[in-house]
C-alpha positions as CSV (number, residue, x, y, z in Angstrom):
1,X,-128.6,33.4,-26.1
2,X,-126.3,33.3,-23.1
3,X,-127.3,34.2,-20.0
4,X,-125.4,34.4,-16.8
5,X,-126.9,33.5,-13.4
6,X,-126.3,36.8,-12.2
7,X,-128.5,38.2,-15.3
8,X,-131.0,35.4,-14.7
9,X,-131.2,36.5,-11.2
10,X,-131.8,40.0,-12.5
11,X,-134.8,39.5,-14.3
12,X,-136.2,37.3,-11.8
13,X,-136.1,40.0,-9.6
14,X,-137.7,42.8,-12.2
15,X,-140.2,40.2,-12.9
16,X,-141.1,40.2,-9.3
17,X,-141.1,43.5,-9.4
18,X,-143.7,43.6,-12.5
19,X,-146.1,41.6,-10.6
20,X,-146.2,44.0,-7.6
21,X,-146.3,47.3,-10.0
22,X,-149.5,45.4,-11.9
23,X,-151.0,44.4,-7.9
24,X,-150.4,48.4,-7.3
25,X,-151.6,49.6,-10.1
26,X,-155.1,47.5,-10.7
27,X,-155.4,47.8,-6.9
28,X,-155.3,52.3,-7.3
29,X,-157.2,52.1,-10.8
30,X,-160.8,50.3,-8.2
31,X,-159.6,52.7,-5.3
32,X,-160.0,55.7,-7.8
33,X,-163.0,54.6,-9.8
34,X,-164.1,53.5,-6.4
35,X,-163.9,56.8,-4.8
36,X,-164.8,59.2,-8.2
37,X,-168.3,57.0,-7.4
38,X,-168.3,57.9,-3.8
39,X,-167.6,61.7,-3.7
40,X,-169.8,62.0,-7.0
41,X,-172.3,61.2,-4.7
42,X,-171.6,63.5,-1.9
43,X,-170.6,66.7,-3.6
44,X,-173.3,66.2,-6.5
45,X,-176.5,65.2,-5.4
46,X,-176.0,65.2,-1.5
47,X,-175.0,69.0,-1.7
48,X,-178.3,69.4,-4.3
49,X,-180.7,67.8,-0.9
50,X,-179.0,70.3,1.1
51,X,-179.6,73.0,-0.8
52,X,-183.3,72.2,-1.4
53,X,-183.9,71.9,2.5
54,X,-181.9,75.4,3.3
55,X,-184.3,77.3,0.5
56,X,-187.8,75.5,2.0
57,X,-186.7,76.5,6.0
58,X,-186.2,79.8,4.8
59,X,-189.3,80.3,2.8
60,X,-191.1,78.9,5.6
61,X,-189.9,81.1,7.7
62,X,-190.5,84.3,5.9
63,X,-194.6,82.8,5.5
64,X,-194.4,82.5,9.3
65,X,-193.5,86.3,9.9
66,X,-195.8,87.1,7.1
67,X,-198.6,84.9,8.3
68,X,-198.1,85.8,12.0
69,X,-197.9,89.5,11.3
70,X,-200.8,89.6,9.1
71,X,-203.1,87.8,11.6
72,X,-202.0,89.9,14.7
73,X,-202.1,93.1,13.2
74,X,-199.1,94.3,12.9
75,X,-196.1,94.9,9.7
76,X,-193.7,92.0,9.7
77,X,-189.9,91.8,10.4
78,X,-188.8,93.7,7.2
79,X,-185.0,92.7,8.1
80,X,-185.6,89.2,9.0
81,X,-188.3,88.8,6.1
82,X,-184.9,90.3,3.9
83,X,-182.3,88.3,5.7
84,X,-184.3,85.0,5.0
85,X,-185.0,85.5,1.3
86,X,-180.9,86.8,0.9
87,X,-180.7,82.9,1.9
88,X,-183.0,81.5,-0.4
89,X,-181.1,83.2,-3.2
90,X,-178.1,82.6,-2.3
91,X,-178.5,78.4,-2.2
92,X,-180.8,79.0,-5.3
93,X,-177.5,80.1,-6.8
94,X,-175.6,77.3,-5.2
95,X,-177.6,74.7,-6.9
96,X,-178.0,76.3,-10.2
97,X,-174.4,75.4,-10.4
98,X,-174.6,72.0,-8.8
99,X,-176.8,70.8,-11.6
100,X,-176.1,66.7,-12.4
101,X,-179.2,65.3,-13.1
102,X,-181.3,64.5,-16.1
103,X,-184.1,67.4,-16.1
104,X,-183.2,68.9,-13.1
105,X,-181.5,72.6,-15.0
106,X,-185.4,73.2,-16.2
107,X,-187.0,72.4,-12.7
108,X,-184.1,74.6,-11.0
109,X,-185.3,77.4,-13.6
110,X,-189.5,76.9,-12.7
111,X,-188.0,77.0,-9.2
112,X,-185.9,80.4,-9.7
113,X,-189.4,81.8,-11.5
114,X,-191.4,81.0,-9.0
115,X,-189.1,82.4,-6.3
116,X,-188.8,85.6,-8.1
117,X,-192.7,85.9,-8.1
118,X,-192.7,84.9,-4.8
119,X,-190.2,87.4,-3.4
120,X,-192.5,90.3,-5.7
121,X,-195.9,89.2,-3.7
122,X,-193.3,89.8,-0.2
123,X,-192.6,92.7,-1.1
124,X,-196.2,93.8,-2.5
125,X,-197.8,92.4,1.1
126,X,-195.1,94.7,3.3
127,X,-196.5,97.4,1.4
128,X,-200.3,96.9,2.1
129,X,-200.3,94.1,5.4
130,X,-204.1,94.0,5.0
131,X,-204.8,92.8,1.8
132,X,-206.1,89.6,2.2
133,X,-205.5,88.8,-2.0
134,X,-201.7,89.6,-1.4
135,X,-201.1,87.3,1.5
136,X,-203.3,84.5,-0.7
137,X,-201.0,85.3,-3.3
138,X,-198.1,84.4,-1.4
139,X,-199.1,81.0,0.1
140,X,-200.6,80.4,-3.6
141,X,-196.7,80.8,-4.5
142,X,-194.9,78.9,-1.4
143,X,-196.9,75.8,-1.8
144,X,-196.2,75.8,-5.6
145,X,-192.5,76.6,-4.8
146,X,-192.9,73.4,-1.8
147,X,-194.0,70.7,-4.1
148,X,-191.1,72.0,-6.4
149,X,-188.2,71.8,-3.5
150,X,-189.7,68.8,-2.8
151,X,-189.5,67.0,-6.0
152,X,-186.0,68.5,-6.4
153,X,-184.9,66.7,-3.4
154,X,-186.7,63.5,-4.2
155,X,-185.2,63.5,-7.7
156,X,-181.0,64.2,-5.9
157,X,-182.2,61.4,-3.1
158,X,-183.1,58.9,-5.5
159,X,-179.9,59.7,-7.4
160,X,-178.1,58.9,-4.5
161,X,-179.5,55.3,-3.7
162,X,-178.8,54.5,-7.8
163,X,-175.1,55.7,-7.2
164,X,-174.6,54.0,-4.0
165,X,-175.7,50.6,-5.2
166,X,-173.6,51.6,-7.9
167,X,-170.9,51.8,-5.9
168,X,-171.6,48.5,-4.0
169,X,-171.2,46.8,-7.4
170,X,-168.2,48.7,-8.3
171,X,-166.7,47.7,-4.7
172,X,-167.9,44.4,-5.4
173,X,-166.3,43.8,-8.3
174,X,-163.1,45.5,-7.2
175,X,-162.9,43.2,-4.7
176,X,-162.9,40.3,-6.7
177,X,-161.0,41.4,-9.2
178,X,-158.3,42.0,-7.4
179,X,-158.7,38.6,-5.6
180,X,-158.7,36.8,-9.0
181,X,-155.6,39.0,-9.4
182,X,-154.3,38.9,-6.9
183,X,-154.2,34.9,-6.4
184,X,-153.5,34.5,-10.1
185,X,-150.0,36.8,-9.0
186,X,-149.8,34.8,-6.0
187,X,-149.4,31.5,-8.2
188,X,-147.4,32.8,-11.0
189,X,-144.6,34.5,-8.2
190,X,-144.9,31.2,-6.3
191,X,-144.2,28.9,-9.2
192,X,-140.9,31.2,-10.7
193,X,-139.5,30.7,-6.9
194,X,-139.8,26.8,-6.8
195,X,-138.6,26.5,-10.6
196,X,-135.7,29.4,-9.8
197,X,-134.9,27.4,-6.6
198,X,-135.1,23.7,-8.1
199,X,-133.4,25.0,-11.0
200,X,-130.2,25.8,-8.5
201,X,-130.7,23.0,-6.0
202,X,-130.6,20.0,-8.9
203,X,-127.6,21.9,-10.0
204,X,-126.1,22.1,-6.6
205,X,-126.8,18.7,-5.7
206,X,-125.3,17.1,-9.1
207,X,-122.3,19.0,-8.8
208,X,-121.7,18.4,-5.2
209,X,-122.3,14.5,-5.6
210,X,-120.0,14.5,-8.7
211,X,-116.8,15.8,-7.2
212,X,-117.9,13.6,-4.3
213,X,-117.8,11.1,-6.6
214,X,-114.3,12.1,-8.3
215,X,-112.7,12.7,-4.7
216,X,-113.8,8.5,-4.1
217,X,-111.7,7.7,-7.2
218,X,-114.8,7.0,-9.5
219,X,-113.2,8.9,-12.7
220,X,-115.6,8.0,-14.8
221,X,-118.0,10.3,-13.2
222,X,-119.3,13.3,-15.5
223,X,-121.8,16.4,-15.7
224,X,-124.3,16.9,-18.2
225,X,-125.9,20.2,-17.9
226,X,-128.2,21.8,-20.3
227,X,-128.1,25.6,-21.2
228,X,-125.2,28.3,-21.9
229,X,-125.0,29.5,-18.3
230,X,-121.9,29.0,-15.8
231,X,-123.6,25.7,-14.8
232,X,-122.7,24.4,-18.9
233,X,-119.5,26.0,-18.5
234,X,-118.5,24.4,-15.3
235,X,-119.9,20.8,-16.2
236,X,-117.5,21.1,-19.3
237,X,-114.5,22.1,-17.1
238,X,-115.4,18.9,-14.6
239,X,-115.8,16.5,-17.6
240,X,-112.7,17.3,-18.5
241,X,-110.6,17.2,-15.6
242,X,-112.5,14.2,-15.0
243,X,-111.2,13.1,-18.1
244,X,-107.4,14.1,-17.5
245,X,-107.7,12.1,-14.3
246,X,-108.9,9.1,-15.5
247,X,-105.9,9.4,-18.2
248,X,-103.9,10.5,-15.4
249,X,-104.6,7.3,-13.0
250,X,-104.2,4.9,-15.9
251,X,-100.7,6.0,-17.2
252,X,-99.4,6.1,-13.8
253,X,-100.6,2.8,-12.2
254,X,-98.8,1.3,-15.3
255,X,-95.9,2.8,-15.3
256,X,-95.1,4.1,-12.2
257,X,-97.1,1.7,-9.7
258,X,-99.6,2.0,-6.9
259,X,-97.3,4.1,-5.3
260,X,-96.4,7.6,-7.3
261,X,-100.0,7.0,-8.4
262,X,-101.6,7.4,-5.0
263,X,-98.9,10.4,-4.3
264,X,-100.4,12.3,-7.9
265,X,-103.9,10.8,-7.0
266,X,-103.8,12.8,-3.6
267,X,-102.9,16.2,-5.5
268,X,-105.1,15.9,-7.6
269,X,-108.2,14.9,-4.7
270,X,-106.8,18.1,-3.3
271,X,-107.4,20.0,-6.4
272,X,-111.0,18.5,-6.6
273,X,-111.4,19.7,-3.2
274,X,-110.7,23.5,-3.7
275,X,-113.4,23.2,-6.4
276,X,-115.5,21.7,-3.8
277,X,-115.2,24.2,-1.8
278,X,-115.8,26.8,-4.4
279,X,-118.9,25.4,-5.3
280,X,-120.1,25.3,-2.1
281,X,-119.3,28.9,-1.6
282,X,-121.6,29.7,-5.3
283,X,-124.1,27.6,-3.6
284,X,-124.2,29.4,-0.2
285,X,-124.6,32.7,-2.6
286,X,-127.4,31.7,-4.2
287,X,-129.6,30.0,-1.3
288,X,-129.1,33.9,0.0
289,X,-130.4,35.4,-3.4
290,X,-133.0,32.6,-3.4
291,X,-134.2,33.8,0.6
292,X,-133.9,37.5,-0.6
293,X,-136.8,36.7,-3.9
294,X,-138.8,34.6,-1.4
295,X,-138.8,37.4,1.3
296,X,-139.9,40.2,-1.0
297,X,-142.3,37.9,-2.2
């Protein structure tokens, strides 16, 4: 198959470009399973400790009123002993839908029990303050409901220290992964650069050293380059100018003497020259395309 440098120079570039779309890709594939991790752990079973905490300072406060007004005498704070168990339902409601871990929906539904019965015994003291069973009742309840908030926090911290060190082995691992990657890309991008680069500058060179070696008379100078690219083409063209000159300087210095043969010799250097130029104006173009892989490399 045929290919010109121009389409060579092509898929060099949309190979480099391959490598740094595989770098960017690998590199958002560990930032997103890297970060799924991380906010699992602050929306799932951070929010779940929250929640636990808000519902045991407001049940603590509502056995404080209920406590306090009970041993001084007097009814409690109906609207503040309201207001605080509002609260408790309302992040009892919040973590029935922030349920993640394994046994935690049926210790969420003992909890929502209990606080029910809890709320009932409220009520039932604000009706009679002096029973003494009532207000029994109701600490019976909140230290029930206390080991239960508590476990439930226990059960969302421990969570969390398995899903961070999770996530320290998932960042490790990203990390070198995408060092292996990344190095192994490094190599690969460095490696088509030298072989694109040598593959001009041997060309270069022979071509430059050939016509210097036609322009010093040595005819018997030819190109031999492999491949079906301009580089063939224009090694064939040399050869056989090359050729025509040799011919050329033979017929004339016998029949037409040292003379007329330097005079068609001449034209024919200054033929050789124009090429040289030419070639020297391909290699100038594709130093620059060279620079431009290396510097987006």
């Amino acid at each position: 198959m045929k290919l010109s440098i121009r389409t060579k120079f092509t898929l060099g570039m949309v190979f480099i470009f391959f490598i740094i779309l595989v770098l960017l890709w690998f590199s958002a594939f560990y930032l997103n399973n890297l970060s799924h991790k991380t906010s699992a752990i602050l929306k799932e079973n951070y929010e779940s400790v929250v929640y636990a905490r808000e519902m045991t300072a407001g049940l603590m406060d509502v056995n404080q009123e209920i406590t306090t007004g009970y041993f001084a005498n007097r009814n409690p704070d109906t609207q503040l002993v309201l207001k605080k168990l509002n609260n408790v339902d309302k992040f009892l409601q919040l973590e029935k839908g922030n349920i993640t871990e394994p046994g935690e929906d049926k210790l969420v539904a003992e909890i929502e029990s209990n606080i029910k019965e809890y709320r009932d015994s409220v009520k039932a003291f604000m009706l009679y303050p002096t029973m003494s069973s009532i207000i029994l009742n109701t600490q019976n309840k909140l230290g029930i409901l206390s080991q239960q908030l508590l476990l439930l926090s226990e059960m969302n911290g421990k969570a969390i220290e398995v899903k961070t060190d999770d996530a320290k082995v998932s960042s490790k691992n990203a990390l070198t992964g995408m060092t292996i990657l990344g190095s192994c890309c490094f190599l690969i991008a460095l490696s088509f650069i030298y072989s694109f680069a040598s593959y001009f500058n041997e060309r270069f060179f022979q071509l430059y050293n050939g016509i210097k070696e036609i322009v010093s008379s040595n005819y018997g100078q030819r190109l031999y380059f492999d491949g079906k690219d301009e580089f063939y083409e224009i090694s064939l063209l040399f050869n056989e100018m090359a050729e025509k000159l040799s011919v050329k300087h033979q017929e004339k210095y016998v029949t037409l003497g040292d003379e007329f043969d330097d005079v068609n010799i001449d034209a024919d250097k200054d033929e050789l020259k124009d090429i040289l130029i030419r070639i020297k104006s391909i290699e100038k173009q594709a130093v620059h395309m060279i620079s431009k892989i290396e510097n987006k490399d």
